[in-house]
C-alpha positions as CSV (number, residue, x, y, z in Angstrom):
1,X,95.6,96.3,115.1
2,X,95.1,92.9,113.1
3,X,91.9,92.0,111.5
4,X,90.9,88.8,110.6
5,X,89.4,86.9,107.9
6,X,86.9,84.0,108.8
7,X,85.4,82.0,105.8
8,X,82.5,79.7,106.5
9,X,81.3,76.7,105.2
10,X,77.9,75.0,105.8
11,X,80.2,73.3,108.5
12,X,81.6,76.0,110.0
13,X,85.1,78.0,109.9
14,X,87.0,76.5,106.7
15,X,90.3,79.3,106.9
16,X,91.2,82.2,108.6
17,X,93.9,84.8,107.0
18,X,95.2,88.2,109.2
19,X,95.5,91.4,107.7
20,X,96.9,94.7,109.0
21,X,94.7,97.2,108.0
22,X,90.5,96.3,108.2
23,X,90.2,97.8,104.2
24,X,92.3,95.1,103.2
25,X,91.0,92.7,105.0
26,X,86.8,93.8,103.6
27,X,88.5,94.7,100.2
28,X,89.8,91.0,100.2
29,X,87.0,89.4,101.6
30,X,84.9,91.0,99.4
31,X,86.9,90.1,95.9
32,X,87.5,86.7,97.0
33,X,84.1,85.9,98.2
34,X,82.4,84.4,95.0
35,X,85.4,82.5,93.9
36,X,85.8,80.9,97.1
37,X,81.8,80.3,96.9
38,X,82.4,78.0,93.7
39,X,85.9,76.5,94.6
40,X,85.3,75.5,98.2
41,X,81.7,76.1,99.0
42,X,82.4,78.8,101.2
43,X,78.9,80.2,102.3
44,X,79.8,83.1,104.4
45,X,82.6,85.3,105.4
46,X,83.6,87.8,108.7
47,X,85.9,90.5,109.2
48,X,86.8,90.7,113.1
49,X,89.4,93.1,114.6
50,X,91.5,92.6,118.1
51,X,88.8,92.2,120.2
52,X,86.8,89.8,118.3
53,X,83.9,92.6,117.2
54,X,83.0,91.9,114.2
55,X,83.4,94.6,112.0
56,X,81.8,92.9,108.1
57,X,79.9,90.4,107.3
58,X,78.5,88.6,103.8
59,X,76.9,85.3,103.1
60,X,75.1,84.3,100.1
61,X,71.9,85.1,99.1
């Protein structure tokens, strides 16, 4: 099963990446999160799997 990575801007989806495994994918979205925050004003970020359930969620406080 894919899962997919969907950062958010305040305009809407700014990248998606694909990972194989759904701790990747949150271990990734999680490290990354901040960093993109600063360097692309990424405001929010979604891991969905196959079906399109989403299966994490973050946005900034």
């Amino acid at each position: 099963m894919a899962f997919t990575v969907i950062w958010y801007g305040r305009q809407g989806i700014v990248d998606k990446e694909t990972f194989d495994a759904e701790k990747t994918a949150k271990d990734h979205a999680i490290s990354m999160f901040q960093t993109r925050n600063g360097d692309d004003g990424i405001v929010a970020v979604e891991v969905r799997n196959d079906n399109g359930a989403v299966v994490f969620s973050h946005a900034e406080s």
